[in-house]
C-alpha positions in Angstrom: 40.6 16.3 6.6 38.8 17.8 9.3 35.5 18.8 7.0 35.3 15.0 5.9 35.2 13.7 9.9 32.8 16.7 10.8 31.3 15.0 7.8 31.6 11.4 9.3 30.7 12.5 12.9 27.6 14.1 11.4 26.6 10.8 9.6 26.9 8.9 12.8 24.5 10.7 14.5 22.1 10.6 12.0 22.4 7.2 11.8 21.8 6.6 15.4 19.4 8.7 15.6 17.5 6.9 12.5 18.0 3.3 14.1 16.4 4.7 17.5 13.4 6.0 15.4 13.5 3.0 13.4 13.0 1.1 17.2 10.1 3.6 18.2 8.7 2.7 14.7 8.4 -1.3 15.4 7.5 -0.9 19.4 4.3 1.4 18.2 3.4 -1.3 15.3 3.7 -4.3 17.9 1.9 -2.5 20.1 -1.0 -1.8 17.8 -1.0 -5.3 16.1 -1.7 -6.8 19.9 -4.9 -4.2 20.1 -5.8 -5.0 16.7 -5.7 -8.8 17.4 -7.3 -8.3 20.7 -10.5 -6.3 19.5 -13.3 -8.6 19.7 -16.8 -6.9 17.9 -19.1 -4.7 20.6 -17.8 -6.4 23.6 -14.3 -4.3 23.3 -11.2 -5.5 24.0 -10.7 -9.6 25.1 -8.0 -10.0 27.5 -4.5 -10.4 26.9 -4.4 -13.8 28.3 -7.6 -15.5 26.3 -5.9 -13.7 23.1 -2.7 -15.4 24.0 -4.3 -19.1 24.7 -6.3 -18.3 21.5 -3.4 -17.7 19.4 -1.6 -21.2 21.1 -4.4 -23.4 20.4 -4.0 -21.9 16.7 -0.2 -22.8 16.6 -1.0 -26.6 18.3 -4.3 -27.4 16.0 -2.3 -26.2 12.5 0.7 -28.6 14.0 -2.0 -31.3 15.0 -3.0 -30.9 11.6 0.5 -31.3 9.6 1.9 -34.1 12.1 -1.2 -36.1 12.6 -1.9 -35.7 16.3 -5.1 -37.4 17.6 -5.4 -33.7 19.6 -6.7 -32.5 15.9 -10.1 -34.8 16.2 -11.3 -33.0 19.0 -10.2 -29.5 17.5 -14.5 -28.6 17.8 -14.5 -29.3 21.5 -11.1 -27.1 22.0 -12.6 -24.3 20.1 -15.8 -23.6 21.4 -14.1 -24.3 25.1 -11.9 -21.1 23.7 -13.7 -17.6 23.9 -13.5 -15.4 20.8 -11.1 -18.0 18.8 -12.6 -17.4 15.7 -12.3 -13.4 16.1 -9.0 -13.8 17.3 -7.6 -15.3 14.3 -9.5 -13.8 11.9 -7.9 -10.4 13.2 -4.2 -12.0 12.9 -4.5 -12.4 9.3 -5.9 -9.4 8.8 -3.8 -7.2 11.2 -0.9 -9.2 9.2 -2.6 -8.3 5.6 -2.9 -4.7 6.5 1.0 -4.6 8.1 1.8 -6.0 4.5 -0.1 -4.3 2.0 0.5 -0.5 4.2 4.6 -1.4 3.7 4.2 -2.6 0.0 2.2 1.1 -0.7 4.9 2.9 1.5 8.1 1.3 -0.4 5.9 1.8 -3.8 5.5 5.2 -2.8 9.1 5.9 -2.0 10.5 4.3 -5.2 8.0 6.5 -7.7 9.3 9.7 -6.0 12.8 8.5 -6.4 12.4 7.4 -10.3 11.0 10.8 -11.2 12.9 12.5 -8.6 9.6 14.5 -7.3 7.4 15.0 -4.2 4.3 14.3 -6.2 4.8 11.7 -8.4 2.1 8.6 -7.6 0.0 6.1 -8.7 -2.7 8.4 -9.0 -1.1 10.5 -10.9 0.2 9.4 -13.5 -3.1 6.8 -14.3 -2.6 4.1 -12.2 -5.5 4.5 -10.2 -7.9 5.2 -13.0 -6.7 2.5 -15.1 -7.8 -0.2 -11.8 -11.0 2.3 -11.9 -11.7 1.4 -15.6 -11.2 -2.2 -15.2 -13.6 -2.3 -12.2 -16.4 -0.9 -14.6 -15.6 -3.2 -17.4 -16.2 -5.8 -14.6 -19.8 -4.4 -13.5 -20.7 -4.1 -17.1 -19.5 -7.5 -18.2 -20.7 -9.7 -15.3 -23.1 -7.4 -13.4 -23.3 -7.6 -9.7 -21.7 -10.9 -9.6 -18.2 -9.3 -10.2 -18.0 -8.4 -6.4 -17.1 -12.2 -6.4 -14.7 -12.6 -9.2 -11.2 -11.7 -7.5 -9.0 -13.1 -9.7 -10.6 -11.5 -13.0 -10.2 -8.6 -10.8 -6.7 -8.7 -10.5 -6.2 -9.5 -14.0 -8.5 -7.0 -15.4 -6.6 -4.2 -12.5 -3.3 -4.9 -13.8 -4.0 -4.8 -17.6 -5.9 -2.2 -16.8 -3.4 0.2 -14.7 -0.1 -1.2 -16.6 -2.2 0.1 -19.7 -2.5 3.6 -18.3 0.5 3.8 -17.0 2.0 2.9 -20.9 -0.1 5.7 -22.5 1.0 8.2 -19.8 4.7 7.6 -20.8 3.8 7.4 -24.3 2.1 10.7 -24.1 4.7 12.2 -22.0 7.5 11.0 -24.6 5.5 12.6 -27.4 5.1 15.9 -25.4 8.9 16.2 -25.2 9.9 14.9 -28.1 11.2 11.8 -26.9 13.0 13.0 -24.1 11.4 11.5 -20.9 11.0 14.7 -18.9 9.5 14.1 -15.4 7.6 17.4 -15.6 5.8 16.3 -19.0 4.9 13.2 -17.7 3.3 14.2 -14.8 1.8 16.9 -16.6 0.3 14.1 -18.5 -0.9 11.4 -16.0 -2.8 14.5 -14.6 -4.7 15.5 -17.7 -5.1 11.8 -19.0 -6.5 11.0 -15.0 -8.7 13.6 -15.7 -10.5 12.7 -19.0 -10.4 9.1 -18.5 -12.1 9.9 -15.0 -14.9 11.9 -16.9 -15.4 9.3 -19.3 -15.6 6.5 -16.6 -18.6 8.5 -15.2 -20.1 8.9 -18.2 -20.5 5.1 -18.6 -21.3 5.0 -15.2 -24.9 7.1 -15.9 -26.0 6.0 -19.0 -24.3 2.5 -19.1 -25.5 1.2 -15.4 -28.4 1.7 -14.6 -29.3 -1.2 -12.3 -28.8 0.4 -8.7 -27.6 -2.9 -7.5 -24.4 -2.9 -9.8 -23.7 1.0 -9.3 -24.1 0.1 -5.5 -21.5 -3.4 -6.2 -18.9 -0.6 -8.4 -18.8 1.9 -5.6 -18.1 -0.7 -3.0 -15.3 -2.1 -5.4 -13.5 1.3 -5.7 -14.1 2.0 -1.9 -13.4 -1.1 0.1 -11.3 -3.1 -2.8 -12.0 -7.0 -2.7 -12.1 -7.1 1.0 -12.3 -11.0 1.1 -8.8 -13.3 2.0 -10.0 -16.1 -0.7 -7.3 -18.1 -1.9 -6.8 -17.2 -5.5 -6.7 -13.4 -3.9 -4.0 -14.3 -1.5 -2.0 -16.3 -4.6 -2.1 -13.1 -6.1 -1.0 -11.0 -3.4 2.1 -13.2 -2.7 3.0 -13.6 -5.9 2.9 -9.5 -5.9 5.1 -9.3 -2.6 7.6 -12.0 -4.4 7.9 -10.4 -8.0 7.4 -6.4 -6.6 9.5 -6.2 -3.1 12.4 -9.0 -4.1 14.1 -7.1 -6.9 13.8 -3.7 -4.7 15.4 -5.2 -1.6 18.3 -6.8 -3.5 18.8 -3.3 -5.6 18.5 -1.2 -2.1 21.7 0.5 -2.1 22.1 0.7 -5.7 18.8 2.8 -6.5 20.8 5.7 -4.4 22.3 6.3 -8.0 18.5 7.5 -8.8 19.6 10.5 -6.8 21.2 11.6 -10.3 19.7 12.9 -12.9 19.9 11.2 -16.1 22.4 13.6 -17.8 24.4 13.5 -14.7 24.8 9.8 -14.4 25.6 9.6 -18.0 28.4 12.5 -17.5 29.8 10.1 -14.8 29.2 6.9 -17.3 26.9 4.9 -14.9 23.2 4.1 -16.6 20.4 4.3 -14.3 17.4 4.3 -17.3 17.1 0.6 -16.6 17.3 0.3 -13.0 14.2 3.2 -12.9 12.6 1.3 -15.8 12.7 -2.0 -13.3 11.9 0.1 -10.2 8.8 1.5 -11.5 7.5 -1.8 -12.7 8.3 -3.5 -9.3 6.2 -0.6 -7.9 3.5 -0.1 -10.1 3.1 -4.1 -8.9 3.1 -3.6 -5.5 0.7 -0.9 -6.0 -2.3 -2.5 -8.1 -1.9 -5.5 -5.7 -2.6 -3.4 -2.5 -5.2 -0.9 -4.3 -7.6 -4.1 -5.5 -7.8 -5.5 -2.2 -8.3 -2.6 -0.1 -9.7 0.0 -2.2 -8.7 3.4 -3.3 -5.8 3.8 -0.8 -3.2 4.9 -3.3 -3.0 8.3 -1.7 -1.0 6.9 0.9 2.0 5.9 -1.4 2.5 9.4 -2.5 1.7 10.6 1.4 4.4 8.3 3.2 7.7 8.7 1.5 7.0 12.2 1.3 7.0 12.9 5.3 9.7 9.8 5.9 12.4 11.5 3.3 12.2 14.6 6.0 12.3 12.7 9.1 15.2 9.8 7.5 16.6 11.7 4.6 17.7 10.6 1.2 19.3 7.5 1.8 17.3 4.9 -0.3 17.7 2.3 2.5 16.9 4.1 5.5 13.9 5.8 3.4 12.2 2.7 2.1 12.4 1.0 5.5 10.9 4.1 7.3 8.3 4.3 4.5 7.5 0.7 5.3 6.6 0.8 8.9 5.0 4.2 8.6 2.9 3.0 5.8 1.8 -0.3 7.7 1.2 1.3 10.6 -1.1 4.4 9.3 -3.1 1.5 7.2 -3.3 -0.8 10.1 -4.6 2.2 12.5 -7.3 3.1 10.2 -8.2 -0.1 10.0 -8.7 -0.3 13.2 -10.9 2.9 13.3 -13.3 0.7 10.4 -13.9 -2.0 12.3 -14.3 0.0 15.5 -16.9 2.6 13.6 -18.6 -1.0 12.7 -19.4 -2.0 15.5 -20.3 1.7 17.7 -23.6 3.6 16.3 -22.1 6.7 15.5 -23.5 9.7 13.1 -20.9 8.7 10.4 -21.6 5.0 9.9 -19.3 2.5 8.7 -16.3 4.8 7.3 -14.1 3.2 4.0 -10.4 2.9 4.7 -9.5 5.2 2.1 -11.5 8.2 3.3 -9.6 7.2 6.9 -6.0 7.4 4.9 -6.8 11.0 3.8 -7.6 11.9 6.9 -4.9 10.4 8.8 -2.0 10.8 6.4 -3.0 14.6 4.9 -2.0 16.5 8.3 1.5 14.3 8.5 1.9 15.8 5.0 1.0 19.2 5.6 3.0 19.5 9.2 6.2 18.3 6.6 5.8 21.1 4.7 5.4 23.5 7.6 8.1 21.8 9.3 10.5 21.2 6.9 11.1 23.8 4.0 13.8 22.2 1.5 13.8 20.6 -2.2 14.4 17.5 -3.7 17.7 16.1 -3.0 
């Protein structure tokens, strides 16, 4: 009796403890969000006050707009009367893009490690990266320069493309244990088939495309992903959120049971093959979706869960929530670092988001492992 409420007592402070770092989490995104929203090109920071009337004059032109006020006629005269308006909007929908593509890598992240019950397992790992990388060169080669434009080819062609590396991984990882889906064979896999398929893609690359204008288009596609909020692109991110994040959230307490091994859960009769089968898929959605439009930022789903598990702990709920904010909040910080590094002359240049993500996310992974010396559990 007493080692279950030193047991209960324990939980309880863990739990406050989590919810207070859980409010930290949100103050530090809010707070970054309003700088975000507030940066306006060369000229800095705009006030607080002409971000604010910006961002009301938005809110009273779209309800102009729906309810048919004659205000909505002289929507020219308001804007130009309104420093920076443009800026200032054009920042909320991206600083609101980044929030929700960062927590969609984070909770993608976070559910790979718990299918395959590993520290390592990610997208780039076991071929989902590559297979977006192959489809972006079957782009270039099919429609030249012009596939920069095509964002909803893109998406189609990504997703064929990575759920087809991702099938061949398992299928490969299957046949190396003799149909027993062993998480060490698969990864073991994604890394060698990553590997080849990355030599062959360069291959193509030199003799294949030659024009420099279409090698320049293909690096700017792995680098800075789509980079454009067009409406087919924005379809498909929604519809992403919708069919990825819905089944996750409403399986939140239940994917705990993915603490188990296989052979354990079926010792105890509970089968969890298909709620990893589902969970992966969800993911791997989530995943492509995030990867086309901002690039090569896949690094950060493996990065995230892995430093949240040791600040939050095992609990699926707690951890895919933490892995949420921390993952929108690293992607929206290094966005801002992009746009301010494109406005200040500095030796660098204009630095890609996913060379900011190694930077910024590698030493939280490294102080983890200092930090924090335990196994999976």
């Amino acid at each position: 009796m007493e080692s279950i409420l030193k047991a209960q007592t324990g939980y309880n402070i863990a739990n406050k403890r989590n919810r207070r770092i859980f409010l930290l989490f949100f103050l530090v995104l809010l707070a970054m969000f309003c700088v975000y929203v507030s940066l306006r090109g060369s000229a800095g920071l705009m006030s607080p006050v002409q971000t604010v009337k910006n961002l009301f004059l938005a809110a009273r032109l779209q309800l102009a707009e729906w309810l048919k006020w004659g205000i909505y006629d002289r929507r020219l005269e308001l804007i130009l009367a309104h420093d920076g308006y443009q800026e200032t909007l054009g920042r909320l929908q991206g600083g609101a893009l980044m929030l929700a593509l960062g927590a969609m890598l984070g909770i993608a992240g976070a559910i790979f490690q718990l299918v395959f019950r590993n520290p390592i397992a990610s997208p780039t790992i076991l071929g989902v990266s590559s297979g977006i990388r192959i489809a972006n060169v079957i782009l270039v080669l099919q429609y030249s320069s012009a596939a920069a434009y095509m964002v909803t080819r893109r998406y189609i062609y990504g997703y064929i493309g990575a759920l087809g590396m991702l099938a061949l991984v398992f299928l490969v990882g299957l046949l190396a244990g003799r149909g027993r889906a062993d998480v060490t064979d698969m990864l073991l896999s994604g890394s060698i088939i990553t590997r080849i398929v990355s030599k062959i893609v360069s291959q193509i690359q030199y003799y294949y495309i030659e024009d420099e204008t279409d090698l320049q288009i293909l690096r700017e596609m792995e680098l800075y992903g789509s980079g454009t909020s067009t409406f087919n692109g924005a379809i498909f991110m929604v519809a992403a959120l919708a069919v990825g994040f819905i089944p996750i959230f409403l399986l939140r307490n239940s994917m705990n049971l993915t603490a188990f091994s296989r052979e354990e859960a079926r010792s105890m009769g509970i089968s969890i093959g298909w709620m990893q089968l589902l969970g992966l898929l969800c993911s791997t959605i989530l995943i492509i979706a995030a990867q086309i439009y901002a690039g090569d930022v896949a690094l950060l789903a493996m990065l995230v869960p892995f430093v949240c598990r040791y600040i939050f702990g095992s609990n699926t709920r707690e951890l895919l929530l933490g892995s949420a904010m921390m993952g929108a909040g690293i992607l929206l910080l290094c966005r801002m670092v992009t746009v301010v590094t494109g406005y200040i002359n500095t030796l660098f240049g204009l630095i890609s988001l996913n060379t900011l993500v190694s930077v910024v996310a590698m030493p939280l992974m490294l102080f983890a492992m200092i930090r924090y010396r335990r196994g999976w559990d």
